[in-house]
PDB file with one MODEL, atoms N, CA, C and O in Angstrom:
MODEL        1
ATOM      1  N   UNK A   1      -5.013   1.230   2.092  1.00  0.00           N
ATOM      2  CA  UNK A   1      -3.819   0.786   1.417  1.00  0.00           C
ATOM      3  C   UNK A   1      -4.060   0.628  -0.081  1.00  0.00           C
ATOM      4  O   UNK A   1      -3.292   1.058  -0.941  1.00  0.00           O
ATOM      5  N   UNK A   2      -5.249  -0.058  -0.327  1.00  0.00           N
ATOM      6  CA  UNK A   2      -5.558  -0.169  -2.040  1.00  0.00           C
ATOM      7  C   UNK A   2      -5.569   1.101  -2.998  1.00  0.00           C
ATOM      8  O   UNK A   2      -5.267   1.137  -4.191  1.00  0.00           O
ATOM      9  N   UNK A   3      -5.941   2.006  -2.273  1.00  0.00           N
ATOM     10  CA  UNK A   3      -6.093   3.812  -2.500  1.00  0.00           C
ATOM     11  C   UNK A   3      -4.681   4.495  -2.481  1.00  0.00           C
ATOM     12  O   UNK A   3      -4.304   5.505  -3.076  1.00  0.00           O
ATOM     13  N   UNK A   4      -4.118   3.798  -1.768  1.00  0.00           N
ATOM     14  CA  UNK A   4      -2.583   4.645  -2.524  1.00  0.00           C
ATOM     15  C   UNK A   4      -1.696   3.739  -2.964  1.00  0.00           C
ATOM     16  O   UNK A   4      -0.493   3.998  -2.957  1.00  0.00           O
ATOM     17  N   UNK A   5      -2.179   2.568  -3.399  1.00  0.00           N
ATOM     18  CA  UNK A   5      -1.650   1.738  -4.334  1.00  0.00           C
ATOM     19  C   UNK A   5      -1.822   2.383  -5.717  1.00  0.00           C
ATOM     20  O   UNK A   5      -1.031   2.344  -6.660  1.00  0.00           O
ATOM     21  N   UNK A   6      -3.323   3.137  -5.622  1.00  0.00           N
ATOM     22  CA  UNK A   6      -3.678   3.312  -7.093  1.00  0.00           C
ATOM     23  C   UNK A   6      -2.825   4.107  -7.403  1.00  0.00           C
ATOM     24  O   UNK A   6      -2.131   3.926  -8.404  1.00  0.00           O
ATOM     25  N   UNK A   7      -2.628   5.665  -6.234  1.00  0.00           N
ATOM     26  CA  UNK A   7      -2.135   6.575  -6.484  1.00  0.00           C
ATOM     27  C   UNK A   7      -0.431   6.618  -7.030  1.00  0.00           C
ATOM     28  O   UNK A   7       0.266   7.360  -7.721  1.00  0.00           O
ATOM     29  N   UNK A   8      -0.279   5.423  -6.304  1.00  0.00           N
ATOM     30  CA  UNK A   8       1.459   5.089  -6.477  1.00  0.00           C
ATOM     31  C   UNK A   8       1.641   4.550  -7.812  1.00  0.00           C
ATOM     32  O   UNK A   8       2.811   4.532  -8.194  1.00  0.00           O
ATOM     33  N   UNK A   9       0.654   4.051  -8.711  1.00  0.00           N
ATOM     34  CA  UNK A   9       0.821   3.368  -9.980  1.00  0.00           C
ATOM     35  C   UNK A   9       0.857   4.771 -10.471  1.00  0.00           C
ATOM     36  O   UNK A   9       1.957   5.067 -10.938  1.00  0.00           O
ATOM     37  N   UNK A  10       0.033   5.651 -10.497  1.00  0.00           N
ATOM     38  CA  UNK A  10       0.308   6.759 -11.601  1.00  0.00           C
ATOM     39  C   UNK A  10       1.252   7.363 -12.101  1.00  0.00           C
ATOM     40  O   UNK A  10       2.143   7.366 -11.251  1.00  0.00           O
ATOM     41  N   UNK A  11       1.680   8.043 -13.270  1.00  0.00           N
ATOM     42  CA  UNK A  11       3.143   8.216 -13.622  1.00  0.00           C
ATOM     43  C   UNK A  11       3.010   9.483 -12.354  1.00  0.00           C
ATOM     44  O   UNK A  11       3.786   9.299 -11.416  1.00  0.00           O
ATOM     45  N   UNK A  12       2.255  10.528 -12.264  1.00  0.00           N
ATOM     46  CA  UNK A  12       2.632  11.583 -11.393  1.00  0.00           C
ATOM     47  C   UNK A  12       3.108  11.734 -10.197  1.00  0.00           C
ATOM     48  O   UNK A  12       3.494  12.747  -9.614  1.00  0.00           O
ATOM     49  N   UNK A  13       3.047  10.593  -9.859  1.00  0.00           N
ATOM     50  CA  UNK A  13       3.488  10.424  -8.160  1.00  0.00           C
ATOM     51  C   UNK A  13       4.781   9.770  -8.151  1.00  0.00           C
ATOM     52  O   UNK A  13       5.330   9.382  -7.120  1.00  0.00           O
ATOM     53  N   UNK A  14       5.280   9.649  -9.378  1.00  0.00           N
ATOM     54  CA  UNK A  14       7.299   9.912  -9.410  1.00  0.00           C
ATOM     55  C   UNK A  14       7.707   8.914  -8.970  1.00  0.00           C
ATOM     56  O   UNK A  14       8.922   8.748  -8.861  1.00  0.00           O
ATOM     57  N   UNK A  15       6.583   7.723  -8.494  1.00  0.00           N
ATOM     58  CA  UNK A  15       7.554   6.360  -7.641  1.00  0.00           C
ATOM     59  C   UNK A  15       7.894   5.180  -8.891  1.00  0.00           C
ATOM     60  O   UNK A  15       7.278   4.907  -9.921  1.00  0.00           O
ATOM     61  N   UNK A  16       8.694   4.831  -8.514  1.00  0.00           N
ATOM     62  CA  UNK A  16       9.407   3.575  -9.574  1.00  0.00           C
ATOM     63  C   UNK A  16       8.775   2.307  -9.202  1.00  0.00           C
ATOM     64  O   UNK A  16       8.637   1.739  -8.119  1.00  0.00           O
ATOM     65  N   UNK A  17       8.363   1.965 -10.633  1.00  0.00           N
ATOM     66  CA  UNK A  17       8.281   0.742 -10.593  1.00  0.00           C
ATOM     67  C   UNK A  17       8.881  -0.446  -9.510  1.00  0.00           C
ATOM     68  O   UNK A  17       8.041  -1.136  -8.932  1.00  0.00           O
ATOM     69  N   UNK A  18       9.938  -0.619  -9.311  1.00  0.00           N
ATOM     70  CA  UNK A  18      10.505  -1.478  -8.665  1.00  0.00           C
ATOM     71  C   UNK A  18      10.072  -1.355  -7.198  1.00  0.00           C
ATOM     72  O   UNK A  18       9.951  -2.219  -6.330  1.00  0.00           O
ATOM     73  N   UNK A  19       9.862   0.045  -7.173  1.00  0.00           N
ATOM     74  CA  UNK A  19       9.585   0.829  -5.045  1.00  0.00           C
ATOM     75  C   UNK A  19       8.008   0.065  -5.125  1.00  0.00           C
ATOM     76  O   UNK A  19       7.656  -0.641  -4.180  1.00  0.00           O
ATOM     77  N   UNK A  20       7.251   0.233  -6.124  1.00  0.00           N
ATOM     78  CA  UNK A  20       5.315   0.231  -6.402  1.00  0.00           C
ATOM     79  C   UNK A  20       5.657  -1.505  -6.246  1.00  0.00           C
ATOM     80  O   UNK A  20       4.772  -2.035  -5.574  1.00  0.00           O
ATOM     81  N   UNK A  21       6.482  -2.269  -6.605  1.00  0.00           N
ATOM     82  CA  UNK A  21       6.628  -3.744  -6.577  1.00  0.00           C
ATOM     83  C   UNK A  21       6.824  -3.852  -5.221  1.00  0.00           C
ATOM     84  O   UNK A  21       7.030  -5.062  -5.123  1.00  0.00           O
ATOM     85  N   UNK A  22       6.905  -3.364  -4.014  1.00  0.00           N
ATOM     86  CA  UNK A  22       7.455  -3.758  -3.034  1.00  0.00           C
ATOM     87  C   UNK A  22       6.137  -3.411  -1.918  1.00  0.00           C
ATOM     88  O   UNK A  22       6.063  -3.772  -0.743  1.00  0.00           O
ATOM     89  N   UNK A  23       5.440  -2.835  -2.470  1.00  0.00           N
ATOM     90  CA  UNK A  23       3.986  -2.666  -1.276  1.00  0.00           C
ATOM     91  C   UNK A  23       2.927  -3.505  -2.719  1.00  0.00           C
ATOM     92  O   UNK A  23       1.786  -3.744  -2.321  1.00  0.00           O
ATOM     93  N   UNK A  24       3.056  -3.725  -3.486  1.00  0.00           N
ATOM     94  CA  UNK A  24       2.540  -4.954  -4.279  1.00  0.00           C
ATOM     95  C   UNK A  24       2.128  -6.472  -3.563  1.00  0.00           C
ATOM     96  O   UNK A  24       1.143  -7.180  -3.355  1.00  0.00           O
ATOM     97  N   UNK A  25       3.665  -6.438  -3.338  1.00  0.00           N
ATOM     98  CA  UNK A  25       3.827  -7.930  -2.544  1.00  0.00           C
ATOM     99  C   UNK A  25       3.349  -8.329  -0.850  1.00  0.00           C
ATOM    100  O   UNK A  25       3.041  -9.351  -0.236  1.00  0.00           O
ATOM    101  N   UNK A  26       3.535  -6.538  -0.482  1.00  0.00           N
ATOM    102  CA  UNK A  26       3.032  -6.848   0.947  1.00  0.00           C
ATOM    103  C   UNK A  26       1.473  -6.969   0.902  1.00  0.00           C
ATOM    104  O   UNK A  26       0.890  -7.643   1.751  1.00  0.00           O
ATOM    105  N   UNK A  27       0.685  -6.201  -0.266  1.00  0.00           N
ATOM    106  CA  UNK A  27      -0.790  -6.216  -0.294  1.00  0.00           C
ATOM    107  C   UNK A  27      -1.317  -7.655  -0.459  1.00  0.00           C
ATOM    108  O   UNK A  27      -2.234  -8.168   0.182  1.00  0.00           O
ATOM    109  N   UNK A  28      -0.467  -8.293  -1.572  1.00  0.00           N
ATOM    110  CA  UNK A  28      -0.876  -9.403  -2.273  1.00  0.00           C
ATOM    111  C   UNK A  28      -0.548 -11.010  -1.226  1.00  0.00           C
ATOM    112  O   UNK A  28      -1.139 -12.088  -1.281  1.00  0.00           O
ATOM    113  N   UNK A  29       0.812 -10.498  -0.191  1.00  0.00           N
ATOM    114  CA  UNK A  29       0.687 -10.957   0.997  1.00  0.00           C
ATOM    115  C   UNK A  29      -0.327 -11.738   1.612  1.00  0.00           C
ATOM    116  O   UNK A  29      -0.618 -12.926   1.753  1.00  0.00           O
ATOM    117  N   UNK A  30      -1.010  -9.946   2.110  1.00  0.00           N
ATOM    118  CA  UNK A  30      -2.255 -10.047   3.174  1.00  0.00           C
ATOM    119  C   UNK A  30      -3.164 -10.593   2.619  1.00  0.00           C
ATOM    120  O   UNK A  30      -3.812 -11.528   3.090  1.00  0.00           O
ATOM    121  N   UNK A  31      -3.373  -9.931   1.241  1.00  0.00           N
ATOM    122  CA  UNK A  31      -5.115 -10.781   0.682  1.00  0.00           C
ATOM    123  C   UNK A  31      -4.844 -12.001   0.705  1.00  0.00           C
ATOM    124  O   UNK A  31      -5.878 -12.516   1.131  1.00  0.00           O
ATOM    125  N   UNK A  32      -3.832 -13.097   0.447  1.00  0.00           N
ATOM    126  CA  UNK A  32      -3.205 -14.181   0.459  1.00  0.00           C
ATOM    127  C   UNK A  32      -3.902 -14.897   1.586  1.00  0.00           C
ATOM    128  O   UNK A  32      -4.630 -15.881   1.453  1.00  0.00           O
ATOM    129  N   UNK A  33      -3.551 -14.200   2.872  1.00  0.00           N
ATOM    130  CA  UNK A  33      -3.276 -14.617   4.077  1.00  0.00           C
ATOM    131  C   UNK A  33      -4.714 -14.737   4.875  1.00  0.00           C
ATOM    132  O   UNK A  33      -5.240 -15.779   5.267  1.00  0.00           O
ATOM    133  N   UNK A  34      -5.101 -13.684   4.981  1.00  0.00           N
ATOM    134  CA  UNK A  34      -6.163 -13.454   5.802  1.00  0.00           C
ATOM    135  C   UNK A  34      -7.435 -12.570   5.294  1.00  0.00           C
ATOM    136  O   UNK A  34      -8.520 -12.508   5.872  1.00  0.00           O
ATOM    137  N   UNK A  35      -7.025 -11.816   3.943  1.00  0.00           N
ATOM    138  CA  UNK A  35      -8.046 -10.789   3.389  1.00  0.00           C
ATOM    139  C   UNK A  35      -9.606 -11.076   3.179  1.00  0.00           C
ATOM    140  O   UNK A  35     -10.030 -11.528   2.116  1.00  0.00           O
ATOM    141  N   UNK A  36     -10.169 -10.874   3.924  1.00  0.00           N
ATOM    142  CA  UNK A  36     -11.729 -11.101   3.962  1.00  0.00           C
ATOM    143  C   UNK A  36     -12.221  -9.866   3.501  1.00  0.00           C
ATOM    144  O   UNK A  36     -11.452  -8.933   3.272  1.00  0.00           O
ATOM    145  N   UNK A  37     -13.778  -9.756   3.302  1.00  0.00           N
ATOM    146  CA  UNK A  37     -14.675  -8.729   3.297  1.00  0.00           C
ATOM    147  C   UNK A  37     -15.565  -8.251   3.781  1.00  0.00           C
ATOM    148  O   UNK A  37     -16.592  -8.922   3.886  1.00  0.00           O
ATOM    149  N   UNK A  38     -15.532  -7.095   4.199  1.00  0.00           N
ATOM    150  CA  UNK A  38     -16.528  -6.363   5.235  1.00  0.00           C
ATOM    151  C   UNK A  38     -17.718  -6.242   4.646  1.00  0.00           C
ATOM    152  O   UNK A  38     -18.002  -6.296   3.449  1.00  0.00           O
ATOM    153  N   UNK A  39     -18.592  -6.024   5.863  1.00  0.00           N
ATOM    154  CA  UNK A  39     -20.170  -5.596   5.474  1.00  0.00           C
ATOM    155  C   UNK A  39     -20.088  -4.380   3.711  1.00  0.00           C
ATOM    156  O   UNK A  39     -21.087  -4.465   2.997  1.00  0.00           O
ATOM    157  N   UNK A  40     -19.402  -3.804   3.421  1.00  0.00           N
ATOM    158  CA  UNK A  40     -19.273  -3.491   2.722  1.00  0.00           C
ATOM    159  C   UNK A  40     -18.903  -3.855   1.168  1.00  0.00           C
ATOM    160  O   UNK A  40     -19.424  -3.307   0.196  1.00  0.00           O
ATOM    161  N   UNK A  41     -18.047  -4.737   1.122  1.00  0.00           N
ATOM    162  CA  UNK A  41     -17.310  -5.900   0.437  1.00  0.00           C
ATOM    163  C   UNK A  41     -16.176  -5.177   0.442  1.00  0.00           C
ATOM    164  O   UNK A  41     -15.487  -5.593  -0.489  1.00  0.00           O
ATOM    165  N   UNK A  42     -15.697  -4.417   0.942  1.00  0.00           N
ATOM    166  CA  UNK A  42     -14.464  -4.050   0.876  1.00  0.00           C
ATOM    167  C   UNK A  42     -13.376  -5.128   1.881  1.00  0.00           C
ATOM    168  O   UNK A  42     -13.836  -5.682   2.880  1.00  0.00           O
ATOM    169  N   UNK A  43     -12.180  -5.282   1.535  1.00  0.00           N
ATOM    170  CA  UNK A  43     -11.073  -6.108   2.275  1.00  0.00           C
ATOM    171  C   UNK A  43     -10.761  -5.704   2.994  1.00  0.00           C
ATOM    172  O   UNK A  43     -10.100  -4.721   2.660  1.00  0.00           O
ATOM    173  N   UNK A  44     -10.823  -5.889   4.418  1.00  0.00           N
ATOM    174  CA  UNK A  44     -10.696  -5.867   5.204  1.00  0.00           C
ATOM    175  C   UNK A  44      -8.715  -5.791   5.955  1.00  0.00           C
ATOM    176  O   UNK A  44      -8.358  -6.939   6.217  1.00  0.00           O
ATOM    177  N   UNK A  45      -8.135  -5.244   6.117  1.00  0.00           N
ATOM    178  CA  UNK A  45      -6.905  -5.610   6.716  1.00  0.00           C
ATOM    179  C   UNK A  45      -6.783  -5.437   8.321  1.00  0.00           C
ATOM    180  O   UNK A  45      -7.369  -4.569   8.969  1.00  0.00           O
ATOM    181  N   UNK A  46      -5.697  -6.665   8.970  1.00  0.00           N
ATOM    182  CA  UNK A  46      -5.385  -6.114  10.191  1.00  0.00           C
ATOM    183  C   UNK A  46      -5.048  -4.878  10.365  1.00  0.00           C
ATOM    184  O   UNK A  46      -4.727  -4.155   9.422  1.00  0.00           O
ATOM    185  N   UNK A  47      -5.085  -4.435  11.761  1.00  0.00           N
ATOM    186  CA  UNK A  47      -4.335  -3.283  11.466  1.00  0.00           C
ATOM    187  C   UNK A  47      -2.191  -3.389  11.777  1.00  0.00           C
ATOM    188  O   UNK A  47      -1.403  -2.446  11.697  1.00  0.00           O
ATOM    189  N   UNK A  48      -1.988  -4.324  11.990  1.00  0.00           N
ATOM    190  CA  UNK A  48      -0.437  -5.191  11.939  1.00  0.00           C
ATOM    191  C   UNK A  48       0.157  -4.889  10.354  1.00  0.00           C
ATOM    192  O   UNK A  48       1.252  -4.445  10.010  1.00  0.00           O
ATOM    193  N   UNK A  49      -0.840  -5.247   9.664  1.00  0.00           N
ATOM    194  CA  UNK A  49      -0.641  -5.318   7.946  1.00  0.00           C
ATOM    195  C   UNK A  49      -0.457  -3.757   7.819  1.00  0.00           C
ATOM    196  O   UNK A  49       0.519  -3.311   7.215  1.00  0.00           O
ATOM    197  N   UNK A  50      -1.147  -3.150   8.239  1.00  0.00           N
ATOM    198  CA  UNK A  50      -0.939  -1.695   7.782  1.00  0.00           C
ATOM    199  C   UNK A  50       0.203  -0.965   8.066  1.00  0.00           C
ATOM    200  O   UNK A  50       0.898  -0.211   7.385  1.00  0.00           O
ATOM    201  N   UNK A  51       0.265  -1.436   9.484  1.00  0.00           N
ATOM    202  CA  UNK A  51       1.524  -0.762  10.510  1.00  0.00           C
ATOM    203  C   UNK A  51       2.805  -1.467   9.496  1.00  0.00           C
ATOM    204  O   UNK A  51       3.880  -1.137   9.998  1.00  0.00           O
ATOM    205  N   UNK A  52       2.988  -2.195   8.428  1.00  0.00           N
ATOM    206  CA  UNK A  52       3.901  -3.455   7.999  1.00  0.00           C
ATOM    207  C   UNK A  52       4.043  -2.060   6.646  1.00  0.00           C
ATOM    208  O   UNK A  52       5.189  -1.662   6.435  1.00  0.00           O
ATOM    209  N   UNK A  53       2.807  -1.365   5.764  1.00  0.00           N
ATOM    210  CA  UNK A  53       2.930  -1.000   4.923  1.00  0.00           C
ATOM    211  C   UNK A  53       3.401   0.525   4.704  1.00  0.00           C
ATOM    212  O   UNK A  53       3.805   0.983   3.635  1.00  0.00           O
ATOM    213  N   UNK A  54       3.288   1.130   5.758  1.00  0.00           N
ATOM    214  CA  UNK A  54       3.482   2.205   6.501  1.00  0.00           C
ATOM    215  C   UNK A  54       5.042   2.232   7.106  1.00  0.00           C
ATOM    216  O   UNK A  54       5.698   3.185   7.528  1.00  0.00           O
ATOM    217  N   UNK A  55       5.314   1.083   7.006  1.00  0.00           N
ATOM    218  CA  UNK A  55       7.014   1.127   7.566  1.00  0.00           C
ATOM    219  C   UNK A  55       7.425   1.358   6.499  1.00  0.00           C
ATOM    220  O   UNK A  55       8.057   2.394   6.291  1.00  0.00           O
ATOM    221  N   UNK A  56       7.154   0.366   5.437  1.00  0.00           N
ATOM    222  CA  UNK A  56       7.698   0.301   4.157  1.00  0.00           C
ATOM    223  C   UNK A  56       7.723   2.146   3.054  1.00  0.00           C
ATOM    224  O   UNK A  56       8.486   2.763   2.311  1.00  0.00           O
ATOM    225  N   UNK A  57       6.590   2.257   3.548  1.00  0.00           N
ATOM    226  CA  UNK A  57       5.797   3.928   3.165  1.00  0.00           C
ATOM    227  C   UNK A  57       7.235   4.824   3.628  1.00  0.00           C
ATOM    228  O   UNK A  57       7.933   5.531   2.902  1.00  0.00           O
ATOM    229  N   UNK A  58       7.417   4.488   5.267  1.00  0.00           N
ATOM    230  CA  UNK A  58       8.641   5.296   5.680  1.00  0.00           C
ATOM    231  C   UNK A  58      10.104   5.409   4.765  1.00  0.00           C
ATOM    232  O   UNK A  58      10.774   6.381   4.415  1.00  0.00           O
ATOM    233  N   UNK A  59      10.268   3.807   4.541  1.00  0.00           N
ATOM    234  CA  UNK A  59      11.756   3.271   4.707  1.00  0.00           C
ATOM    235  C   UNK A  59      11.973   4.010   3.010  1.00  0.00           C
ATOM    236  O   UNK A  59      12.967   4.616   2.611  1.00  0.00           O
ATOM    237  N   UNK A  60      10.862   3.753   2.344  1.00  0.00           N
ATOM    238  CA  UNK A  60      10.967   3.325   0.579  1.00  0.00           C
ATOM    239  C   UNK A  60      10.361   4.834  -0.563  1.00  0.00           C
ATOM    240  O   UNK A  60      10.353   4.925  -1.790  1.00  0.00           O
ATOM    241  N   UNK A  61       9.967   5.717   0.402  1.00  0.00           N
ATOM    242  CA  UNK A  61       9.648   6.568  -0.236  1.00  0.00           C
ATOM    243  C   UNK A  61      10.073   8.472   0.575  1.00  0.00           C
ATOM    244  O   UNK A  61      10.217   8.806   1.751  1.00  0.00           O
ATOM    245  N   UNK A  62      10.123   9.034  -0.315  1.00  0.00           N
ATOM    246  CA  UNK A  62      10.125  10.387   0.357  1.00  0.00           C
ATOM    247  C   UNK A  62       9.442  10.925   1.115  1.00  0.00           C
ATOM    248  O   UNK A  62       8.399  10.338   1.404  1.00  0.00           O
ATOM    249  N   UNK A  63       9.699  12.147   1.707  1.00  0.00           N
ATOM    250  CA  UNK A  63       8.798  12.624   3.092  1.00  0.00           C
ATOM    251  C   UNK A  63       7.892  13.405   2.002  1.00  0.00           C
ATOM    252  O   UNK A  63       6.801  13.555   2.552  1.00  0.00           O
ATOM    253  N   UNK A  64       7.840  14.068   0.487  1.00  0.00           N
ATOM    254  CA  UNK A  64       7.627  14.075  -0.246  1.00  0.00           C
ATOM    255  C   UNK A  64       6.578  13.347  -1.047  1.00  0.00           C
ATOM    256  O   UNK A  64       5.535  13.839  -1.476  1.00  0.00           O
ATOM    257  N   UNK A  65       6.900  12.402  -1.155  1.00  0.00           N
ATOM    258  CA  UNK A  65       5.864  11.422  -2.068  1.00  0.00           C
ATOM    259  C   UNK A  65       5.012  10.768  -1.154  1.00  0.00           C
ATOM    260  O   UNK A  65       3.960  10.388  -1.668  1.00  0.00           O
ATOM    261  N   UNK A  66       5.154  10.511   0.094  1.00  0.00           N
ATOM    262  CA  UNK A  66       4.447  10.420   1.161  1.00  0.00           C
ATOM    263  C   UNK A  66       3.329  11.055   1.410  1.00  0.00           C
ATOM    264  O   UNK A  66       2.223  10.518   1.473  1.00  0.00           O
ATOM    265  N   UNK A  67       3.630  12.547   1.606  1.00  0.00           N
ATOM    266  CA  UNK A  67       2.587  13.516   1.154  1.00  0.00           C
ATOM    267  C   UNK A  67       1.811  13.791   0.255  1.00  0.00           C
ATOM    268  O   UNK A  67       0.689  14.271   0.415  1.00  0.00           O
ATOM    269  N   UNK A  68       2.399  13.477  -0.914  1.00  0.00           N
ATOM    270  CA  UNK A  68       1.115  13.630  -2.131  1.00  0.00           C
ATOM    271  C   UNK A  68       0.137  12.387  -1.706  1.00  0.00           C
ATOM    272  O   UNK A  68      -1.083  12.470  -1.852  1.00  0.00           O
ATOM    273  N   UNK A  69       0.729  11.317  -1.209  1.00  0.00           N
ATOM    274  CA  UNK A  69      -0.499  10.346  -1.238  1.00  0.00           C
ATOM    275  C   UNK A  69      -1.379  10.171  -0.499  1.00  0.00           C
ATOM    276  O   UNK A  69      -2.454   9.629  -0.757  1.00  0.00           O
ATOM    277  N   UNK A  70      -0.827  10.854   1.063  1.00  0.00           N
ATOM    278  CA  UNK A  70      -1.577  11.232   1.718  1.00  0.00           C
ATOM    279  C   UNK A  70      -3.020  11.995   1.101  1.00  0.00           C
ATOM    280  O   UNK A  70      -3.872  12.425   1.878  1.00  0.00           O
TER     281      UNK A  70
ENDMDL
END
């Protein structure tokens, strides 16, 4: 999720500000909530949180811009 956060900030990936504010809040959510760190130090998410950001991925962006971030 942090990895196409980055990608979604860039001007090239065409998403608006206001759409990039709305998986912002669900990230900033989770780290809030429960975000720990793995053997790695990377943050860890449920996988509930993801399935949560991935709806949003559906509802808030193109089948299009979806794909590039893929």
């Amino acid at each position: 999720m942090i990895g196409i956060m980055k990608e979604m900030k860039k001007k090239k990936s065409g998403i608006s500000e206001d759409v990039i504010f709305i998986f912002e809040n669900i990230l900033n959510k989770h780290k809030d909530e429960q975000g720990r760190l793995n053997l790695t130090g990377v943050v860890c998410f449920q996988p509930e949180w993801d399935d949560e950001f991935c709806e949003a991925m559906n509802k808030h962006l193109t089948k299009e811009q979806r794909f590039r971030l893929y």
